[in-house]
C-alpha positions as CSV (number, residue, x, y, z in Angstrom):
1,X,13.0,-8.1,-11.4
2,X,13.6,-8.8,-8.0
3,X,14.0,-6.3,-5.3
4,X,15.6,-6.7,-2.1
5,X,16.7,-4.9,1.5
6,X,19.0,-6.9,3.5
7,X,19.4,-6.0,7.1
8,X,19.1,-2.6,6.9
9,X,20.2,-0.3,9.8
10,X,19.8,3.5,10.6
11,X,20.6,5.6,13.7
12,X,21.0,9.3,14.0
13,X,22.7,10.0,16.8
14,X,21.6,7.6,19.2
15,X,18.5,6.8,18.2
16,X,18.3,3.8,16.2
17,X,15.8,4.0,13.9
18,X,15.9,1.1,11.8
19,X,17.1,-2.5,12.9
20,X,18.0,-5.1,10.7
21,X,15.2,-4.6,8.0
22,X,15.1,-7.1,5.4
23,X,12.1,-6.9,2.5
24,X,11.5,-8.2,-0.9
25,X,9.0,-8.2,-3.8
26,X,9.3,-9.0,-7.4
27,X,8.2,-7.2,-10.5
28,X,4.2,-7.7,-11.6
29,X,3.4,-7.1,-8.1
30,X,2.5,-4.6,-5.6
31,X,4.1,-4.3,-2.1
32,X,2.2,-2.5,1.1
33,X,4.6,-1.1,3.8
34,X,2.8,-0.6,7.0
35,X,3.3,0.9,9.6
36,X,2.2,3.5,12.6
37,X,3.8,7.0,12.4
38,X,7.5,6.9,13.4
39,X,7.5,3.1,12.2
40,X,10.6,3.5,9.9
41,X,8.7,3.5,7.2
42,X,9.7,7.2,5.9
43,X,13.5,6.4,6.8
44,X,12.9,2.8,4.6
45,X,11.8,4.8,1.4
46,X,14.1,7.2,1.5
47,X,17.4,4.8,1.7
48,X,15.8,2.9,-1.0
49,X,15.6,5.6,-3.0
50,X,19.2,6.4,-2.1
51,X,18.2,10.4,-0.3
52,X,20.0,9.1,2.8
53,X,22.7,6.4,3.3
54,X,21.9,3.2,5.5
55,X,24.5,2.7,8.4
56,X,24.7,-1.1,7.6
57,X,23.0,-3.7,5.0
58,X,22.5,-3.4,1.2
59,X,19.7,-3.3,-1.6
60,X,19.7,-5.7,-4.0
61,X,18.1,-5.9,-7.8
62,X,18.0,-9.3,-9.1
63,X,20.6,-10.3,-6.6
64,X,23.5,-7.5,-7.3
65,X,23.7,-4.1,-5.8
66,X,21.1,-1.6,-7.3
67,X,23.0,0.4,-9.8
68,X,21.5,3.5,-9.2
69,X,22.2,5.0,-13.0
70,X,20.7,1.9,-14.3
71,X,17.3,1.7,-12.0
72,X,15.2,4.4,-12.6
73,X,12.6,5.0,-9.7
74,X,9.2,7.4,-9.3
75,X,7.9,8.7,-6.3
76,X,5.0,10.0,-5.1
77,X,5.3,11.6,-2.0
78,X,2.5,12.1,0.8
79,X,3.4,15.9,0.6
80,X,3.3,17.8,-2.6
81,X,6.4,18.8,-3.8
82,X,6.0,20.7,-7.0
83,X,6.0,24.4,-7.5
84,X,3.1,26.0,-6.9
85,X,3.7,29.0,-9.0
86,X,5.2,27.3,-12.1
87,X,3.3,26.4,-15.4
88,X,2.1,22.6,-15.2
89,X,4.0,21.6,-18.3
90,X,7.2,23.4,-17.5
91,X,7.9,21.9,-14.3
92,X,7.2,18.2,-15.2
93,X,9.1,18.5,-18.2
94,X,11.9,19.7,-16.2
95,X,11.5,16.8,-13.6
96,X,11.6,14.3,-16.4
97,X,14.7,16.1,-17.8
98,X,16.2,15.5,-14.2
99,X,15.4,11.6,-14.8
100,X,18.0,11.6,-18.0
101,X,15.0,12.3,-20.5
102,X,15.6,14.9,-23.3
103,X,12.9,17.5,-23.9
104,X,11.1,16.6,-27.1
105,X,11.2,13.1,-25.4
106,X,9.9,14.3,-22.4
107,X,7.3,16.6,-23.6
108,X,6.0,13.8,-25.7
109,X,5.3,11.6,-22.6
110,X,4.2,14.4,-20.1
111,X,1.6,15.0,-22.5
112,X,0.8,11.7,-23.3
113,X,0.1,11.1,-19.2
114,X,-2.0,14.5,-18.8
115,X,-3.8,13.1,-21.9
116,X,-4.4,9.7,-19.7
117,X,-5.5,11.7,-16.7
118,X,-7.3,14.0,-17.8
119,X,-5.5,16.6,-17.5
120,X,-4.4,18.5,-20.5
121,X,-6.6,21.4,-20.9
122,X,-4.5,22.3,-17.6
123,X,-0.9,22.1,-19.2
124,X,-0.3,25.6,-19.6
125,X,-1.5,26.5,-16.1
126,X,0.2,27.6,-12.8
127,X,-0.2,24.4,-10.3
128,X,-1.5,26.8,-7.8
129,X,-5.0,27.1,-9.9
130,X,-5.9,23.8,-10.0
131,X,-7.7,21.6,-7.1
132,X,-6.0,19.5,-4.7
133,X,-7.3,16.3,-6.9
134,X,-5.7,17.9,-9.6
135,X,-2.4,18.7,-8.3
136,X,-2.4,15.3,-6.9
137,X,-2.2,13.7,-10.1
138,X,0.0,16.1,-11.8
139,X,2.3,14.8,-9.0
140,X,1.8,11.0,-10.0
141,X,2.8,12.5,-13.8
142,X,6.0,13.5,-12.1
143,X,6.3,9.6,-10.3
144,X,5.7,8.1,-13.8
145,X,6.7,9.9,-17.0
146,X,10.1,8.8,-17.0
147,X,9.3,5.2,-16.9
148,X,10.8,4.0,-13.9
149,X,11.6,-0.1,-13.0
150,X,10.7,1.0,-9.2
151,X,7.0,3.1,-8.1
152,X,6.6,4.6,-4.9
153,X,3.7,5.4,-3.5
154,X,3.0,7.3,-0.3
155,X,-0.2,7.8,0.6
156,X,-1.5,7.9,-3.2
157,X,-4.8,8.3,-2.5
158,X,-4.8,11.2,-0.3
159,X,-7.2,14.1,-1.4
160,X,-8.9,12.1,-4.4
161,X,-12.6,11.8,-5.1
162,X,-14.1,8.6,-6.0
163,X,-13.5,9.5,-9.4
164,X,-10.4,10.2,-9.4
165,X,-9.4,7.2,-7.2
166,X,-10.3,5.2,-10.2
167,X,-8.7,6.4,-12.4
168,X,-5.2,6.0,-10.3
169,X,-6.4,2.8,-8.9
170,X,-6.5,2.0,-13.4
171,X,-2.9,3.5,-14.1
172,X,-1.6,1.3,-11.0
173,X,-3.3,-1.6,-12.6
174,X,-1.2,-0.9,-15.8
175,X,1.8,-0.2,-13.7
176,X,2.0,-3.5,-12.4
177,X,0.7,-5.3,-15.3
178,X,3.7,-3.9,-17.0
179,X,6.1,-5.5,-15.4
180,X,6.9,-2.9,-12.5
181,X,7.5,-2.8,-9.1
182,X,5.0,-1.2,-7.2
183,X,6.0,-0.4,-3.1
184,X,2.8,1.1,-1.5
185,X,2.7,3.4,1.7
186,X,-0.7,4.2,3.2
187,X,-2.7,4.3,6.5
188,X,-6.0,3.5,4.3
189,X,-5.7,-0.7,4.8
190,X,-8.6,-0.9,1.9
191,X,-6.2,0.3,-0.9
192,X,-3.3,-2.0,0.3
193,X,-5.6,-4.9,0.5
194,X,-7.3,-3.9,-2.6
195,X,-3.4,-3.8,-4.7
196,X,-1.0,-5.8,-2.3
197,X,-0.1,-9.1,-2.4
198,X,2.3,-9.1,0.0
199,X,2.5,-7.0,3.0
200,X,5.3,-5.8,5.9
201,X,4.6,-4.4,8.8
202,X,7.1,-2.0,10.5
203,X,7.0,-1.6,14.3
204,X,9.6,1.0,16.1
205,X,11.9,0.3,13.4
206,X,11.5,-3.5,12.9
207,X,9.8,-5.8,10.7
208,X,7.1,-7.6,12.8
209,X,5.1,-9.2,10.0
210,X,5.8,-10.1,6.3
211,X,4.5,-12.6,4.2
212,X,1.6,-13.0,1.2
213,X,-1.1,-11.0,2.5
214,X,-3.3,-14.1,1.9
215,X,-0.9,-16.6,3.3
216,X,-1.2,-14.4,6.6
217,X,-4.9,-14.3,6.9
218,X,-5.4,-18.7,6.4
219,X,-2.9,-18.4,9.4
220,X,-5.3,-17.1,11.6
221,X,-7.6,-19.6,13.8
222,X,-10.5,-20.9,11.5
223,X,-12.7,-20.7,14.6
224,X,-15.4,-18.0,13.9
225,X,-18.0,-18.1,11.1
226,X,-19.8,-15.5,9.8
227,X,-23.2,-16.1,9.1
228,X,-26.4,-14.2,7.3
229,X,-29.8,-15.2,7.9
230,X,-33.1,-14.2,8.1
231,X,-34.0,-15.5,11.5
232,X,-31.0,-13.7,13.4
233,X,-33.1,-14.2,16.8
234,X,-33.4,-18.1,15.9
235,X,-30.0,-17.8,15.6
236,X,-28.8,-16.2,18.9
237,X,-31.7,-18.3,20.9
238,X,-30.0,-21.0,19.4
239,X,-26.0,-20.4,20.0
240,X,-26.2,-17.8,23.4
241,X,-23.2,-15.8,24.1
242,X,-21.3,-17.6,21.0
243,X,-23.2,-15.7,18.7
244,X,-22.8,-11.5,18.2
245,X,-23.5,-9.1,15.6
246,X,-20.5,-7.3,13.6
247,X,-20.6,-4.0,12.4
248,X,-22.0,-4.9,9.0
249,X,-25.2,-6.5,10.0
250,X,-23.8,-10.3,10.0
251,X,-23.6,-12.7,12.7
252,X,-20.4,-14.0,14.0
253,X,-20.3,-17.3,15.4
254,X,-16.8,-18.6,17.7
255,X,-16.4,-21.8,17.8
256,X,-14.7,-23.6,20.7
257,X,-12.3,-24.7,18.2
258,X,-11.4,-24.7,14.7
259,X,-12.1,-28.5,14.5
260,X,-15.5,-28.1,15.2
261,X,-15.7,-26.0,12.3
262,X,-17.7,-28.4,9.7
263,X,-20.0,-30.0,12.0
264,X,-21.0,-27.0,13.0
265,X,-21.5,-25.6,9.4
266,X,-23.4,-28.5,8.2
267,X,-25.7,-28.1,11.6
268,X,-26.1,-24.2,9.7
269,X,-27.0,-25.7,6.9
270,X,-29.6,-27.6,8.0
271,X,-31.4,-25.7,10.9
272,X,-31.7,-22.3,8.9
273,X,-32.4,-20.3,5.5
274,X,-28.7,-18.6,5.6
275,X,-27.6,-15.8,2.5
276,X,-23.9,-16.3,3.8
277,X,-21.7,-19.1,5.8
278,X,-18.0,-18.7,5.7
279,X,-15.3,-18.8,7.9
280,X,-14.3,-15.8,9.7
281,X,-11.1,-13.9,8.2
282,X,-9.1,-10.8,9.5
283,X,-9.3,-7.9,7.8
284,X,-5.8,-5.8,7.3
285,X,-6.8,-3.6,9.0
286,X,-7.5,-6.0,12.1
287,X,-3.7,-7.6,11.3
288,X,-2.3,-4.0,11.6
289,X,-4.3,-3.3,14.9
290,X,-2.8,-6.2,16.4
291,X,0.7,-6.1,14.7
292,X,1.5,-2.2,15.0
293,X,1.3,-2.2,18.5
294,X,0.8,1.2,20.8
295,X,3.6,3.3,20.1
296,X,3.4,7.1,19.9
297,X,7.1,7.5,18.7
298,X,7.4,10.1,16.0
299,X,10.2,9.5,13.1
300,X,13.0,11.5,13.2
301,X,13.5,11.7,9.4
């Protein structure tokens, strides 16, 4: 399954918020939209996932426009949305219901997912009881029991222990491995680049970067190195102001160009005992730094 936005465009009033927006991803895959708060990103999800109309473009599903009845879609939002005061059970049964489910069927697989979770001994209980880890995954039962073609994910990982950012980072590992299409919202760049192989960045309501996340780092210059040794004075002494030390301990060497890049390593190679010689790649993080820009807009929906 193929999913595609095709020049999307949203104003309200006169602010335009989106401009021309055009994205795609495929089923078996995970997709990370980036952006800075008051990107679009917000606006993007919610005319995918049809809560407001676009002024101009369409979404696509395998080339034809999405047929809402047919595509079924989850959602986990960055904000909690359930009830606090309602029993566990009752209110993700009724979500599912809302989805098309009947009840025995969608008792059977709200169970099934607090099963998975481990969550079941906490199916009869208000929400407002249980911890903020816990509610955050009775939330992702709510994104998932209906079995939808299309997962949404914003900010997923928001108020999870280690633990229990496992276990979601396993279900989205199954997601995907399923077949589904997986769109990923977050600010933490290590989940994205952990899950996503391809990547947009949104930037005051346009796409400023979009590609296979790999692709877009062998882009970059191959003119640093990163280098581990145990003779990181040597080192310096032996390459001056070329030569500094990143944040993890390494060395990283620039090069006065990338074609220089092989004599240099074999000169490594021979000259010192390294643990570690590879050339120097962004990390998402960096990408984003340099492709979100400094804007302090706030989105207006």
């Amino acid at each position: 399954m193929k999913l595609e936005l095709k020049n999307i465009n949203k104003s309200f009033g006169t602010k335009q918020v989106l401009s021309s927006i055009s994205l795609e991803t495929v089923g078996s895959k995970a997709f990370g939209l980036l952006g800075r708060n008051g990107a679009g990103k917000t606006t993007t999800i919610r005319i995918l996932m049809n809560v407001i109309p676009a002024n101009a473009g369409e979404i696509l599903i395998d080339g034809a426009p999405i047929d809402y009845r047919e595509i079924k879609l989850g959602y986990l939002p960055e904000e909690r949305g359930l009830y606090p005061k309602k029993v566990v059970l009752e209110q993700l049964v009724y979500f599912s219901m809302l989805h098309g489910m009947s009840r025995k069927d969608a008792v059977r697989e709200v169970d099934r997912w607090l099963e998975r979770l481990g969550m079941s001994e906490y199916r009869n209980k208000r929400l407002d009881t249980l911890s903020k880890g816990n509610q955050q995954k009775i939330q992702l039962v709510t994104a998932l029991a209906h079995d939808p073609d299309i997962v949404i994910l914003d900010e997923p990982f928001s108020g999870l222990d280690p633990v229990n950012a496992q276990l979601l980072k396993d279900v989205v590992r199954e997601e995907i491995a399923r077949g589904k299409i997986v769109l990923f919202s977050s600010h933490q760049m290590s989940y994205i680049e952990e899950f996503c192989n391809r990547i947009a960045i949104l930037n005051q309501g346009k796409v400023v970067l979009q590609g296979e996340l790999d692709e877009i780092k062998r882009d970059y210059p191959r003119d640093r190195l990163v280098v581990r040794c145990e003779d990181k004075a040597a080192l310096r002494e032996a390459f001056g102001s070329a030569c500094s030390e990143m944040e993890n301990g390494a060395l990283l060497l620039r090069l006065k160009n990338a074609g220089e890049k092989d004599a240099v390593m074999r000169e490594l190679t021979a000259r010192f005992s390294l643990d570690e010689l590879r050339v120097f790649e962004p990390s998402l993080n960096d990408i984003f730094v340099e492709y979100a820009g400094d804007t302090t807009e706030e989105e207006t929906a």
